[in-house]
N, C-alpha and C positions, 0 to 999 in steps of 0.2 A: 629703043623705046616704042610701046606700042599705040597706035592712034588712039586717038583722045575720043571717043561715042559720045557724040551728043545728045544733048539730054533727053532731047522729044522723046526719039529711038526708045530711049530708057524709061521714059515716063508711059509710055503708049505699052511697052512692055509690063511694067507693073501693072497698071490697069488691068489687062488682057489677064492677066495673070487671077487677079483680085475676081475680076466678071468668070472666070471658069471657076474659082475656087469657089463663088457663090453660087453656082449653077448647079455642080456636084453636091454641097450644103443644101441646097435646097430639095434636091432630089431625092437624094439618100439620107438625109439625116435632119429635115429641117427644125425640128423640135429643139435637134439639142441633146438626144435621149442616149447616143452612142458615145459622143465624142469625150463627155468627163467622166467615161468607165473607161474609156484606151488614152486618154490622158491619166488618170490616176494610174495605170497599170503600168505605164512608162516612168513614170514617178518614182515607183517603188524598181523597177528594176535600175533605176537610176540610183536606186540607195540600197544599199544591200545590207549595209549595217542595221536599218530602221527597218528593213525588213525581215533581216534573223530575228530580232530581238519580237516583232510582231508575232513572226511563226513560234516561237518560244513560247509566245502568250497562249497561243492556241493551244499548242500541244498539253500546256498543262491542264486548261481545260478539258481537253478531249480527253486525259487521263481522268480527274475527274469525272467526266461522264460514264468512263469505262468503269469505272471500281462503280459506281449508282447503277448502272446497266447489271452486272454481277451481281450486286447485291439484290438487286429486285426480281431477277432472274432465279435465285435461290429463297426467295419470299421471305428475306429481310427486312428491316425495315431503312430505309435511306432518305435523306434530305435530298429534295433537286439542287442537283447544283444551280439552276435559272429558274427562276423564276418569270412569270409574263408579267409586264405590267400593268400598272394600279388599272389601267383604260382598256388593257387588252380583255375584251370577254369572249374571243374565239374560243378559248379553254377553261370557260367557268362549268359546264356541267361534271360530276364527281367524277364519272368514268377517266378523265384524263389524269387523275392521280391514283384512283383506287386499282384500275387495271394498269400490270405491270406492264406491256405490251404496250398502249395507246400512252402510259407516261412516257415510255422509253422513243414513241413515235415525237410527242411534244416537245422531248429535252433534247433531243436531233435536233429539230427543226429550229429551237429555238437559240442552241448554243451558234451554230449556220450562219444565221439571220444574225446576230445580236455579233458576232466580233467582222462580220463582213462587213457591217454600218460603223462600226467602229472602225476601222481597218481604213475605210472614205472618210472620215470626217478627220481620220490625223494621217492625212495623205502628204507626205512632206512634199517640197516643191510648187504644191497647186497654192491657189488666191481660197480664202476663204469660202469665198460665191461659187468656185469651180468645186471645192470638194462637197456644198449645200446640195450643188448639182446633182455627181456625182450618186450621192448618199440618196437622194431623194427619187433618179428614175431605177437605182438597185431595189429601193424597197419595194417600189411599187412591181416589181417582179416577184419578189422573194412575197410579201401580201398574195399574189396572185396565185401562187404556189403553195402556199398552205395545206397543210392536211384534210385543213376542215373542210377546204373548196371541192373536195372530191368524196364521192359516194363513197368510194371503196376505202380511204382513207381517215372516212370522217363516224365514227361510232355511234354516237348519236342519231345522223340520219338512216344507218343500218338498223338500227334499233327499234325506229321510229316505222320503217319499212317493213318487219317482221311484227309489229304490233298490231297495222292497221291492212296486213295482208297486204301489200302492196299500192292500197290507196291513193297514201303518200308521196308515191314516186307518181302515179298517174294524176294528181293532183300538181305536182312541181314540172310534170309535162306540162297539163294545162299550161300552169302559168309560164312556164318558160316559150311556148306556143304565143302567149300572148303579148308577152315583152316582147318576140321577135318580130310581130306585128304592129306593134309598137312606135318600134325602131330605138327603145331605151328599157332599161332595169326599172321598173316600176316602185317605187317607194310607197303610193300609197294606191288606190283603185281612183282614177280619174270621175267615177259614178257617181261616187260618193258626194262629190263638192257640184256645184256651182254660181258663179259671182252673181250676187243679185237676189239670190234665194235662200241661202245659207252662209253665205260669206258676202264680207262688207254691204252691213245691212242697214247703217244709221242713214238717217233721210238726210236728203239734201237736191238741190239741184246745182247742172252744168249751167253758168252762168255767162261761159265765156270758151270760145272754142278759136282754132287757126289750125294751121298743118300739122302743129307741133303738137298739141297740149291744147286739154279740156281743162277748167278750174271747176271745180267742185266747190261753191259753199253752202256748207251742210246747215240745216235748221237747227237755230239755237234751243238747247233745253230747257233755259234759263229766261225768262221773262225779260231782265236786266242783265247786259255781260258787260266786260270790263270794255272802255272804249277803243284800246287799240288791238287792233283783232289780229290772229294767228295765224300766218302763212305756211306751208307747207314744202317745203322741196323734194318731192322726193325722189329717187333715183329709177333714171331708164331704162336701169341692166335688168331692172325687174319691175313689176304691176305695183300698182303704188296702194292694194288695196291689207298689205301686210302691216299696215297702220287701221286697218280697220277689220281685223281678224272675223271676229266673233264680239259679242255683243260684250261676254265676260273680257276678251281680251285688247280691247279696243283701245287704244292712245287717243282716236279721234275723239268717241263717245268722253271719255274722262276728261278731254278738255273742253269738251260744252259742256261737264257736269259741273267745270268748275267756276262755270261763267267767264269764256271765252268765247269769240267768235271766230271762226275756223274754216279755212280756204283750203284746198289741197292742188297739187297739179295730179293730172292723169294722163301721162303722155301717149302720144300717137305710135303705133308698134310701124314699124317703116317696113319702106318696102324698095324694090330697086328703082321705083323713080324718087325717090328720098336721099340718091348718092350721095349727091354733091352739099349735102345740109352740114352745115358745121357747129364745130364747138362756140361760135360766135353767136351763131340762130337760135341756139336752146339757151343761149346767156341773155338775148333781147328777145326773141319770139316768144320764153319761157318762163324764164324768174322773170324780167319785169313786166311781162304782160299779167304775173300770177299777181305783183306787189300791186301795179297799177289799178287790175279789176277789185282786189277787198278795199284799197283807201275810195275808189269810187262808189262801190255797195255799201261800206261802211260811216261814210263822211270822215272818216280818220287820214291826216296828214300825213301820218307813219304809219308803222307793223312793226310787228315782232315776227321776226324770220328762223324757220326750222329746218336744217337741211340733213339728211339721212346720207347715208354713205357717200357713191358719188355724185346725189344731191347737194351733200353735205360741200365738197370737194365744189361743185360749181356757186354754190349761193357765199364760198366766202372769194372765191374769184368778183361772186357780183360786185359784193362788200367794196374790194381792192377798185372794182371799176368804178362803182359808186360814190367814193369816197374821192376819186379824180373825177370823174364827170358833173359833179353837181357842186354847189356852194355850200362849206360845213353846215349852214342849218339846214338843208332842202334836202338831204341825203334820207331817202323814204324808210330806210331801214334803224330802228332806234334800234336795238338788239337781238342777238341771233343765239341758238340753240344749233349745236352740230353735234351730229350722232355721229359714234364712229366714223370719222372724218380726217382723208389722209391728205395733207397738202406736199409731205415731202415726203417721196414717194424714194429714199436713198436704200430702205431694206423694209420693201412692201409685205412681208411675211411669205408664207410658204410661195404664192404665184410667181417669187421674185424667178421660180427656176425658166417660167417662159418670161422673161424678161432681159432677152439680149439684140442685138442686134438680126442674127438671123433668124430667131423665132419672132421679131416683130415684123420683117420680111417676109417670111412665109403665111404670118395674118393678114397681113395688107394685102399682100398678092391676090390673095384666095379673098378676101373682100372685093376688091376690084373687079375682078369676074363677074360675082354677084350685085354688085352695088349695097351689099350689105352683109357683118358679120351674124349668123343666124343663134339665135338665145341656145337652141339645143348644144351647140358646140361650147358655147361659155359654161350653159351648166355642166356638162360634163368635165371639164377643165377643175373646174371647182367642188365638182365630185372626185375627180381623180387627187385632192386633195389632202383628203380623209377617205382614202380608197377604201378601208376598212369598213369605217362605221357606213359611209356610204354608198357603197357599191355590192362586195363582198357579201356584207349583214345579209342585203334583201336577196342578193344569188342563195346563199345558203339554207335560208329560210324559206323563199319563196320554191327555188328550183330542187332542195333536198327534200326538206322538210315538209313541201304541199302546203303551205302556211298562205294565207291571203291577207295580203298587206292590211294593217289596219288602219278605219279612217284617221289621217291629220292632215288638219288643214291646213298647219304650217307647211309640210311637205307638199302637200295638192297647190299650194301658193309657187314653191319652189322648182314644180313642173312645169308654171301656165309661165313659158318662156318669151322675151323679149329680143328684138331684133336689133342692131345698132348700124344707124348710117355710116358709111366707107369714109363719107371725110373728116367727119366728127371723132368718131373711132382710132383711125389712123392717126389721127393728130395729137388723141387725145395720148394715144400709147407711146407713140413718142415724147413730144414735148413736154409731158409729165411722168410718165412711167421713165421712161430709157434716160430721159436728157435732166428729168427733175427740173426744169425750168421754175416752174410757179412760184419758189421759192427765191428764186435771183431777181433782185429788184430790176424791173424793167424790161427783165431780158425777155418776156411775153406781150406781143399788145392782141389784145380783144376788146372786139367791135371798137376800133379805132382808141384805146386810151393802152398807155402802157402799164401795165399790172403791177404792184408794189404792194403787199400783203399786208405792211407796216405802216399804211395808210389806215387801216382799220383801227377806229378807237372805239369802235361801238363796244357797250360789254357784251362777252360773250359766256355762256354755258356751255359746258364742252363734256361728251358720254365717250367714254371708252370703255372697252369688257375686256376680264381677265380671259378668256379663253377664244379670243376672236382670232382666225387664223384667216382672214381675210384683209383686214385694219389693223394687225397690233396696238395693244393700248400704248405701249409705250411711244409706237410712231404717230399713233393721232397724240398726244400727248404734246407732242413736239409744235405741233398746229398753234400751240400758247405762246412759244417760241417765238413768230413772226407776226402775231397782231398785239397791236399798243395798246388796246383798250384794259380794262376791268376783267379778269379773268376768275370764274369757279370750274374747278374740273371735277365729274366723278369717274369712279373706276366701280364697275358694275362686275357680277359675277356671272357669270353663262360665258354665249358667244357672240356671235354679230346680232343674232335676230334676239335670241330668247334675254340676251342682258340689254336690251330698247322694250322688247315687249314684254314686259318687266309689271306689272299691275300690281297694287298690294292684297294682297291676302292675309289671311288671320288660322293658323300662324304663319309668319313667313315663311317664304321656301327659299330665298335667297339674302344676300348682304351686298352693302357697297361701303367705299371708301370717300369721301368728300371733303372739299376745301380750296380755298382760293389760291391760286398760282400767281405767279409774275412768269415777266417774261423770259428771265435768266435761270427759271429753276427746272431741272433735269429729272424725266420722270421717277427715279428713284430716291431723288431730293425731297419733290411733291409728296412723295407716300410713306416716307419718315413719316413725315409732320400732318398727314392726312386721318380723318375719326372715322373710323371703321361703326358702321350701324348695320341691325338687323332688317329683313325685308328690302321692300323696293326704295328706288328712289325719287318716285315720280313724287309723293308730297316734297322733298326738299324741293326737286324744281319749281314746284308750284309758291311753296313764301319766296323764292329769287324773283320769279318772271311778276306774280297775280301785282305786286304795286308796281312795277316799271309799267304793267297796262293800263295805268289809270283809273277811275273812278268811274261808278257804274252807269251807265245810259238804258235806253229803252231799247231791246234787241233789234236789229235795222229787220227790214222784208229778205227774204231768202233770194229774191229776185227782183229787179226793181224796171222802169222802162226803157231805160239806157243799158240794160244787164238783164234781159228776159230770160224765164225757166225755160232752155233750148233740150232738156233730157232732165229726168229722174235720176237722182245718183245709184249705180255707178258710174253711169256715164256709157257712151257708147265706143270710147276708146278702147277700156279699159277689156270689153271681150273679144277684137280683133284677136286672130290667130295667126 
């Protein structure tokens, strides 16, 4: 019989074992980007049968492509066997079908691309999230590789080159000269914009300032607004002035048009002595010091609270905390609006692929260092996204084509990047991203109360968009799920920014879906039974919210002597770099 090893031995061994594995992970692979491409390829050699029958699939195609490649070859006429899809526009100019040659290059590529994604996503053996994986760092290779991405490959910027003498390409130096100076792919000309001058321009002053967060309340338009005034949450990850666009596309402007009175936070962009700031200090430094300064400006007892993505995500944690901390009537918050707002975070959409344990390890790390995660890095995460429309587009146009970005301020918003404190960050990534916590009654406590979501009765209005690949509608959706109050949900059409900044026009250019939820109904439940209308949706929110605010008063002073004008809005948070 062989001696019996005692545990330690073995336990100290696993460990050691677990600390190298992560060490190597972190080195070589910390993203994630290798391991569910030689996982999947282990898979399929693990199954030979599931993989004959895949190569089968193939070959028929690639016969297919062969007899369309001959026929167009001998100036036939042939159907693509592939077509791109309805979104793909790398291959909307005619050359890619009228030239036999540049179709023949497109139907390559795209027969390639279209069964290798197929091929990961029915990887037998793997977890669904591992083949998401898998699928998701292929494409963004096989994106990267495109035809169109290369001068030589791509017909139209050859085209474009012999028309304008060479212009074109000394122009797409330029700019490729100047993104590398940069240090990012430029989506729009940074000259173009700036906060204060052209962007978020409705008056107001900071009324209330700390480390964290400026409060903006903006001057009412309205002689009489309704008496319980409109708070604002909006989220860190970005500049909070994407609610006050341009003057046509303004959510702020539209709710003092409609006689509201209107608070915003404009938080502080951190820096490395901001490490140690937590998701507790922007929950009390932040929202209540935001709720606290308009019932004081305003003489109002309550608010009506608005919370924007992971705005949204912290203002109904207030809710859960509010709702334990105070006594049912004193609870300052009468009702909340949450815009794309993810509380269970079980299949975050496409991000979910850095959401594992060792890619939240190798954030942290690299935070810790710094004392802070830097906005450039997140945007590009979420440009790597929609690598296409967002990365790719502006290379090919800007660096082939000579093309000079043209202004949008949305995108110039989407540049002027934010910073996130190390322990706020970390915590947040885990204990909500990786662990989902926020959703298990209790299993959170912030700033001392234990968190339980189903404490919320307040009612709630709740925005989700059909093409948000940041918030899925149907995961904010779920948000209705875990608070008890009075629920309206809409489902808006765009994405995260363009289905919120949503204004009406004449005629529409958009549609949504609306109607009241419980707590038991399943986003596909809800949208049976949900009235599809044209245009925006901001009038529907307006008959929910204008009578829960009361009856009209005299508009209060934009700053009063307990709340002095400390700044002009925007604010001076708001242009820290």
């Amino acid at each position: 019989m062989s001696p019996r090893v005692p545990a330690a031995p073995i336990e100290l061994a696993r460990k050691s074992l677990r600390t190298l594995h992560d060490s190597v992970e972190s080195s070589i692979d910390p993203l994630g980007m290798a391991a569910p491409l030689v996982h999947a390829q282990l898979a399929w050699m693990a199954h030979p049968q599931e993989l004959a029958d895949s190569m089968a699939s193939i070959s028929s195609s690639l016969w297919a492509l062969q007899w369309h490649t001959w026929r167009r070859a001998m100036g036939l006429p042939s159907d693509d066997p592939l077509k791109p899809n309805v979104d793909d526009v790398r291959f909307a100019d005619k050359v890619w079908e009228e030239s036999p040659t540049w179709d023949l290059v497109k139907e390559w590529y795209l027969v390639l691309t279209h069964h290798v994604q197929d091929m990961l996503y029915e990887t037998p053996g793997l977890s669904q999230k591992e083949r998401r994986r898998a699928a998701f760092w292929w494409r963004k290779w096989l994106n990267a590789v495109a035809p169109t991405n290369f001068l030589m490959s791509n017909p139209v910027a050859m085209q474009r080159a012999i028309e304008t003498r060479g212009d074109s390409l000394v122009k797409g130096m330029r700019n490729f000269l100047d993104d590398l100076q940069a240090g990012n792919i430029r989506m729009t000309d940074p000259g173009d914009f700036k906060v204060g001058k052209n962007l978020a321009l409705t008056p107001g002053k900071v009324v209330f300032r700390n480390r964290l967060v400026e409060v903006i309340h903006y001057t009412p338009s309205q002689p009489r607004v309704h008496q319980v005034p409109v708070v604002i949450v909006t989220p860190w990850i970005n500049k909070f002035y994407i609610l006050d666009i341009n003057p046509k596309k303004s959510l702020v402007r539209y709710l003092l048009d409609q006689g509201l009175d209107v608070f915003i936070t404009s938080w502080k962009n951190p820096g490395e002595e901001m490490r140690d700031v937590r998701f507790d200090d922007y929950l009390i430094e932040g929202v209540q010091s935001l709720v606290d300064t308009a019932r004081a400006v305003s003489g109002s007892v309550k608010v009506h609270a608005i919370g924007y993505c992971i705005g949204g995500t912290a203002l109904t944690t207030y809710m859960a905390w509010a709702n334990r901390h105070y006594a049912e009537e004193d609870v300052p918050v009468a009702h909340c609006t949450l815009f794309t707002t993810l509380v269970d975070f079980h299949k975050p959409g496409d991000i979910e692929v850095f959401v594992d344990e060792g890619s939240i390890r190798y954030i942290t790390q690299n935070m810790e260092k710094k004392g802070y995660l830097d906005g450039a890095e997140m945007a590009s995460a979420f440009r790597l996204l929609r690598s296409n429309s967002l990365i790719w587009h502006y290379v090919v146009h800007g660096w082939l084509y000579g093309e000079t970005p043209p202004p949008f301020d949305v995108l110039y918003w989407n540049m002027d990047t934010t910073r996130m404190p190390y322990a706020m960050h970390a915590w947040y990534l885990r204990e909500l991203y990786l662990n989902n916590h926020l959703i298990d009654k209790d299993a959170l406590t912030v700033a001392g109360e234990p968190i339980d979501l189903g404490r919320i009765t307040q009612p709630v209005y709740a925005v989700g968009a059909e093409d948000d690949h940041i918030a899925p509608w149907r995961q904010t959706f779920k948000t209705l799920n875990h608070v008890s109050g009075p629920k309206r949900f809409v489902l808006s059409s765009s994405g995260h920014i363009l289905g919120i900044v949503n204004p009406p026009v004449d005629p529409p250019k958009r549609r949504f879906w609306v109607g009241p939820a419980r707590r038991t109904d399943t986003a596909e439940g809800w949208q049976g039974g949900a009235v599809e209308q044209a245009g925006s949706w901001w009038p529907d929110w307006m008959e929910w919210l204008k009578p829960q605010c009361g009856g009209l008063v005299d508009a209060p002073p934009v700053a009063t002597e307990a709340f002095p004008a400390l700044a002009d809005a925007p604010g001076t948070y708001v242009l820290e770099r």
